[in-house]
C-alpha positions in Angstrom: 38.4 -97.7 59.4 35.8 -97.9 62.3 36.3 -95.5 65.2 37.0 -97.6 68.2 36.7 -96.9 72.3 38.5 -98.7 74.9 41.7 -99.3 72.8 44.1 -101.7 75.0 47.5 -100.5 75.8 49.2 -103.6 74.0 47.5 -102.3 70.9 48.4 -98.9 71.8 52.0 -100.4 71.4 51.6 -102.2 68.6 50.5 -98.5 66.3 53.6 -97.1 68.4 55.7 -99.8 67.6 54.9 -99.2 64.1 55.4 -95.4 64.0 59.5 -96.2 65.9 60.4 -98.2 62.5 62.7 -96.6 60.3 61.8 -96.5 56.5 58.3 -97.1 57.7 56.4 -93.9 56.5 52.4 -93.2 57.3 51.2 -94.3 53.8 53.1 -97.8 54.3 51.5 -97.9 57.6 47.9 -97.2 56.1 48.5 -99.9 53.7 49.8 -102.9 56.1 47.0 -101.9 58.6 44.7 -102.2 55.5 45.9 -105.3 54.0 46.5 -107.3 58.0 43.5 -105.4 59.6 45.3 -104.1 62.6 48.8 -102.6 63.8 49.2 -106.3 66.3 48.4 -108.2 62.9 50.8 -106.2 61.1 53.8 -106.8 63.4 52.5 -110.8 63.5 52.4 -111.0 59.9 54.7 -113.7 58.8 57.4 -112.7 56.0 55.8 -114.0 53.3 52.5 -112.3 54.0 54.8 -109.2 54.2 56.6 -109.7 50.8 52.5 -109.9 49.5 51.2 -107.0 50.3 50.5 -105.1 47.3 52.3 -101.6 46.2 54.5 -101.8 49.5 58.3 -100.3 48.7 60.7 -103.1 49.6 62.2 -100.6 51.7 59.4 -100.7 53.4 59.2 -104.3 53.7 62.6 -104.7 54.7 62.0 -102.3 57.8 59.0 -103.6 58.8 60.6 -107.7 58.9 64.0 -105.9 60.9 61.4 -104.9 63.2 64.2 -102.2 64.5 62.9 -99.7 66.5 64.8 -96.4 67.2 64.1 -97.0 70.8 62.2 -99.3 73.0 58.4 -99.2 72.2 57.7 -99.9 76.1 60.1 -97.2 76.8 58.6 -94.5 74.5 55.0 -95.6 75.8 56.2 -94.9 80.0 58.2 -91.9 78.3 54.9 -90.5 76.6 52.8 -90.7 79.9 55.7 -89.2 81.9 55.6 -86.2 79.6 51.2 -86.3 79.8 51.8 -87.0 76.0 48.7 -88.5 74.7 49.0 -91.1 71.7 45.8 -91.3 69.5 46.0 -93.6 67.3 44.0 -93.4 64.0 41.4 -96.1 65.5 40.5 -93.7 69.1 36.9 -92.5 68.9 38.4 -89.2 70.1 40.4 -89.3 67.1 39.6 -85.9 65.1 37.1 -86.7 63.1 37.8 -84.4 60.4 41.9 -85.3 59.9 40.1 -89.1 59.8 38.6 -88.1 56.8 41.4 -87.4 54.5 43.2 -89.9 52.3 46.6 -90.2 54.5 45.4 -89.4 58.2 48.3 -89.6 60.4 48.6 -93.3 61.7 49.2 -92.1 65.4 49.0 -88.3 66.6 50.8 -86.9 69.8 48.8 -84.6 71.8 49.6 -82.3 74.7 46.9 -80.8 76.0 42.8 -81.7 75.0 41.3 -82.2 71.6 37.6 -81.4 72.1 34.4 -82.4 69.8 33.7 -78.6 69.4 37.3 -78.5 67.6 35.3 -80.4 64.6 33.8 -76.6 64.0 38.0 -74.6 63.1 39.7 -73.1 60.7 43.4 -72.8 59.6 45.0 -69.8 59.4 48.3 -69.6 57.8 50.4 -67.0 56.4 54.2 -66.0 56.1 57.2 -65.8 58.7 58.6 -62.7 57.5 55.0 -60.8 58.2 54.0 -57.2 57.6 52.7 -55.8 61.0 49.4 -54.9 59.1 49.6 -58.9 58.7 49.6 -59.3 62.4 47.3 -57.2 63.3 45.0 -58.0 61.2 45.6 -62.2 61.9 45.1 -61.5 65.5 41.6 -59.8 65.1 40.7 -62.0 62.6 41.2 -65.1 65.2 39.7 -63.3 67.8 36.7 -62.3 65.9 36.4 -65.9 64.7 36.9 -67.8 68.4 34.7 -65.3 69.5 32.1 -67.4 67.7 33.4 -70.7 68.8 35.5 -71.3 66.5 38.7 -73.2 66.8 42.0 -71.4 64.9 44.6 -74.4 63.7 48.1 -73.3 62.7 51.8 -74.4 62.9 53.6 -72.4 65.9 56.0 -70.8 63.4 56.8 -66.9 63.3 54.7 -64.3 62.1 51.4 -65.5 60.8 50.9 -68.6 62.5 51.9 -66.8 66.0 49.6 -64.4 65.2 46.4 -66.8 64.8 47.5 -68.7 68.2 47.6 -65.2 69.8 44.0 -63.7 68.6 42.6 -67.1 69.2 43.9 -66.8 73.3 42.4 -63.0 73.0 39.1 -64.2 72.2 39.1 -66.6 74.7 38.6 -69.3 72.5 40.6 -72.6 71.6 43.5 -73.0 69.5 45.5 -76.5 67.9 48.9 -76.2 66.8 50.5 -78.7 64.7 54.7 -79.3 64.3 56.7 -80.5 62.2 59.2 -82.0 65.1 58.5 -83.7 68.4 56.5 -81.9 71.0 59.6 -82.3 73.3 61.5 -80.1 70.8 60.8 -76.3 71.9 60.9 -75.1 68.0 60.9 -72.2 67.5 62.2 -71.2 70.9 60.8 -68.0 70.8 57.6 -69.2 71.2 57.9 -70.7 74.6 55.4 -68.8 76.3 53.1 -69.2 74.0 53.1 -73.1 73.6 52.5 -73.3 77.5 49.2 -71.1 76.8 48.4 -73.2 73.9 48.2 -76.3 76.3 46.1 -75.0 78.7 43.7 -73.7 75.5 43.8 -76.2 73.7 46.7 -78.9 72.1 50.5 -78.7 70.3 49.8 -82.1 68.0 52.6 -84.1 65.7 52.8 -87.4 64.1 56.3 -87.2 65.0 57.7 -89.3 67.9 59.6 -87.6 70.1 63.0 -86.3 69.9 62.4 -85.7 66.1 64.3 -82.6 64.9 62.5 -80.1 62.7 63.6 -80.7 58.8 62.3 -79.1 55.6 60.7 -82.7 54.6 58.4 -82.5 57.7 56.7 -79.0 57.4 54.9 -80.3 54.0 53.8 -83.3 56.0 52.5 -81.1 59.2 51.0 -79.1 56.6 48.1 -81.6 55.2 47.5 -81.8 58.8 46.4 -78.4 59.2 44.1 -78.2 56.6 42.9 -81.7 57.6 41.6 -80.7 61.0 40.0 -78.0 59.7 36.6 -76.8 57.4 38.7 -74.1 56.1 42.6 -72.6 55.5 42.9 -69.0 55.3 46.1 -67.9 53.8 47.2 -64.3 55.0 50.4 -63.0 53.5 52.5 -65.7 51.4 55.4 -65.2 49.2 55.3 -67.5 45.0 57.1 -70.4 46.5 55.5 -70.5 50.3 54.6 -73.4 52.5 50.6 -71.9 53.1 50.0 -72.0 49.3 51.3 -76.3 49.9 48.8 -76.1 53.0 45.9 -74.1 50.8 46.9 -76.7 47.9 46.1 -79.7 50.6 42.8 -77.9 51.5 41.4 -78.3 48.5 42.5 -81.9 47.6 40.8 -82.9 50.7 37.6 -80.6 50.1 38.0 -77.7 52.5 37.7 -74.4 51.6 40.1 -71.5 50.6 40.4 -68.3 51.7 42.6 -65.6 51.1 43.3 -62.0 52.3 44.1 -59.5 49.9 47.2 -57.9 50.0 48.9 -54.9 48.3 49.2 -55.3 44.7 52.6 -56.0 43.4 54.2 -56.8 47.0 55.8 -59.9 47.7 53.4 -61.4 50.3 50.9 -60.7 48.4 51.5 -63.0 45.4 50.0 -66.1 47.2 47.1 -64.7 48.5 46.0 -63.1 45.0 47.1 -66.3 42.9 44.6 -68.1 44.9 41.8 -65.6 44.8 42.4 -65.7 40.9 42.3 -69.2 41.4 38.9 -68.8 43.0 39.5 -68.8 46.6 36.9 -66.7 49.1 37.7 -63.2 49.6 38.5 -62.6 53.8 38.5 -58.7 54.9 36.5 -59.7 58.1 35.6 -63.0 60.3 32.4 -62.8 58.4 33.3 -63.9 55.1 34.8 -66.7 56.9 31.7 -67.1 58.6 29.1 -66.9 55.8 30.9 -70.4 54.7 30.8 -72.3 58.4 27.6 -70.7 59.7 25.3 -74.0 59.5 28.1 -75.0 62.3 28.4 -72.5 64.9 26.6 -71.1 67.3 27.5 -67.6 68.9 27.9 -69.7 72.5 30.6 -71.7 70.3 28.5 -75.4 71.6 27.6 -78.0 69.6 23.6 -78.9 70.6 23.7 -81.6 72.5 19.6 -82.0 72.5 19.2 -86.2 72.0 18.7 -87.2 68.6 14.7 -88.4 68.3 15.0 -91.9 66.7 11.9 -92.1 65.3 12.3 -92.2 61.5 9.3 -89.7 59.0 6.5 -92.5 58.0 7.7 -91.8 54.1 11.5 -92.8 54.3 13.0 -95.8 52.9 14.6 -98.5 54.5 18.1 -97.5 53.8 17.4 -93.9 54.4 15.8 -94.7 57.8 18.8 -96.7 58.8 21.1 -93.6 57.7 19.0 -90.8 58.9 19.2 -93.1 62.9 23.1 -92.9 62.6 23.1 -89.1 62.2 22.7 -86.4 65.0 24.0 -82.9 65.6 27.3 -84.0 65.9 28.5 -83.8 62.1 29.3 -87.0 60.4 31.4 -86.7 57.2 30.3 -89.1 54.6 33.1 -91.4 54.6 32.4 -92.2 57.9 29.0 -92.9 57.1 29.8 -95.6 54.1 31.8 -97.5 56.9 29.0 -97.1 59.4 26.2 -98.5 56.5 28.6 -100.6 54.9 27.2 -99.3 52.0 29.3 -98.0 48.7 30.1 -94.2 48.2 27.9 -93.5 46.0 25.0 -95.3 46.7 25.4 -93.4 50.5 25.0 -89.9 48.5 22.6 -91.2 47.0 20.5 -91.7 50.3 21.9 -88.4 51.4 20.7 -86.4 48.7 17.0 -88.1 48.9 17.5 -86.7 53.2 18.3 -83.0 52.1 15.8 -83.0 49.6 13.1 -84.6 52.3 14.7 -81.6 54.4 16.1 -84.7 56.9 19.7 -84.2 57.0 21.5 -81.0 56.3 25.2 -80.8 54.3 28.2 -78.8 55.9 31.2 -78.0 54.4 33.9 -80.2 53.8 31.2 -83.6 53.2 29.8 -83.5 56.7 26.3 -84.4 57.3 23.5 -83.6 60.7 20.4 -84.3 61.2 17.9 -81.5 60.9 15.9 -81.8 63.7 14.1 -78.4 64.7 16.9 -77.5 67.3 19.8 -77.7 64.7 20.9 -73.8 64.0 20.4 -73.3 60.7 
């Protein structure tokens, strides 16, 4: 789906409309906004266009013709702003680029506080609740280390390790996006009041939850592809044999991140996730630069994107197709899904033209599919 600017508030509605109907999940979202081309032409859609849409539950169906919201739409809209919630909705051109790239982006996202085109360039760090203090430490100078560099730390608010990568990423001065599994209005966990507020002001608390939506154990799994969506890469620090980071590590690499772990003490508990995945073939992390070797063709120490203009002027000895590719790309990373929409082109015709770029020494590939263009400013 096309990034879009200038989205209307009735629109606006419409995907929050969508998001208020019970038995109306994301992936039944995705697919009527697919098949009708637009949340207003979903909610227009006549029942027997509903009843047609292919691999749509009934239950789905049926919600969608009720058309019974848990609360006024309007309501929830005037409620948001009250609040200075922002709703993105998956078609926003400030939309995070890198969640937009995964198979089941969230249909609407509920921000408080800024997402920023430098966030493109963060990592997840994850770990357990019941952490080690060696755990902690090390998390918080890891972050710190790594925002130091400009780089943006992603976790989930909860205790221990993910409270410990918000923390080292405000000691380094650098930005930090927490995801929940409830409404932002909920204050969950409560211990981490103070630290939410310095969130905001460094960064973002984001759900696809609407508001007054209680934490439950079916949501965390959900947050969870969202962390590792935003980001390049999920470290894992510290996770028991059956732990929600070795879900978040296993979304990571379904969506083409990377995976890192920190080694633990052998035999211990927390340590069993960690060293599965490093048997597994995850990175090995005892420092920011092993994270850093990986996400070094994206950061710069000043922690900026270049912002040089792009020369449009295409090398005498490209092809059509790669001409018209290479003028879409800049130093703002473009992940190659994007680009298929952009070219209208198929998949794998685009890496196609992609490969003949890198090879010409035209475009440059980041982790995670994202593509620049290599002009002689671009830190390589």
């Amino acid at each position: 789906m096309e990034a879009m600017t200038g989205i209307g508030e009735e629109e606006r509605i419409a995907w929050l409309t969508l998001t208020l109907i019970p038995g109306l999940g994301n992936r039944s979202i995705l697919r009527l906004i697919e098949h009708f081309g637009s949340p207003l032409g979903v909610l227009r859609a006549a029942p027997k266009a509903v009843a047609g849409v292919p691999g749509l539950r009934d239950k789905a169906k049926q919600a969608l013709l009720k058309k019974a919201t848990m609360r006024s739409p309007e309501f929830e809209f005037k409620r948001l702003q009250d609040q200075q919630v922002q709703l993105l909705c998956l078609n926003d051109a400030d939309y995070p680029a890198n969640l937009r790239a995964i198979p089941d982006p969230p249909a609407v996202l509920f921000v408080k506080g800024t997402i920023e085109a430098r966030d493109l360039v963060s990592v997840s760090v994850v770990g357990s609740r019941a952490a080690s203090p060696l755990g902690i430490a090390f998390t918080e100078r890891l972050c710190m280390d790594l925002s130091q560099y400009g780089v943006t730390i992603v976790s989930g608010l909860a205790v221990g390790i993910d409270s410990a990568a918000h923390r080292g990423a405000l000691r380094g001065k650098g930005r930090t996006l927490a995801v929940l599994g409830c409404g932002l209005d909920i204050e969950y966990p409560r211990i981490n009041r103070a630290l939410r507020g310095q969130i905001i002001k460094a960064g973002a608390l984001l759900s696809e939850f609407p508001l007054e939506t209680l934490p439950s154990a079916g949501n965390f799994p959900m947050r969870n592809r969202i962390i590792s969506g935003l980001s390049l890469g999920v470290v894992v620090v510290e996770a028991a044999h059956r732990s929600g980071s070795l879900i978040t590590a296993r979304f990571a690499l379904e969506q083409g991140r990377e995976v890192f772990a920190v080694p633990g003490m052998a035999r211990h508990y927390r340590s069993v996730g960690p060293h599965r995945l490093l048997k597994q073939g995850a990175k090995l992390v005892e420092s920011a630069e092993d994270v850093l070797e990986e996400l070094r063709p994206l950061i710069r120490v000043s922690g900026n994107f270049t912002t040089t203009s792009r020369t449009t002027a295409a090398p005498p000895d490209l092809s059509g197709d790669e001409a018209r590719l290479l003028n879409v790309l800049d130093q703002h990373p473009r992940h190659a899904d994007d680009l298929c929409r952009a070219l209208q082109l198929p998949a794998a015709e685009v890496m196609v033209i992609l490969l003949n770029l890198e090879l010409k020494g035209c475009v440059q590939q980041l982790p995670g599919k994202f593509f620049v263009r290599c002009d002689d400013n671009i830190h390589k």
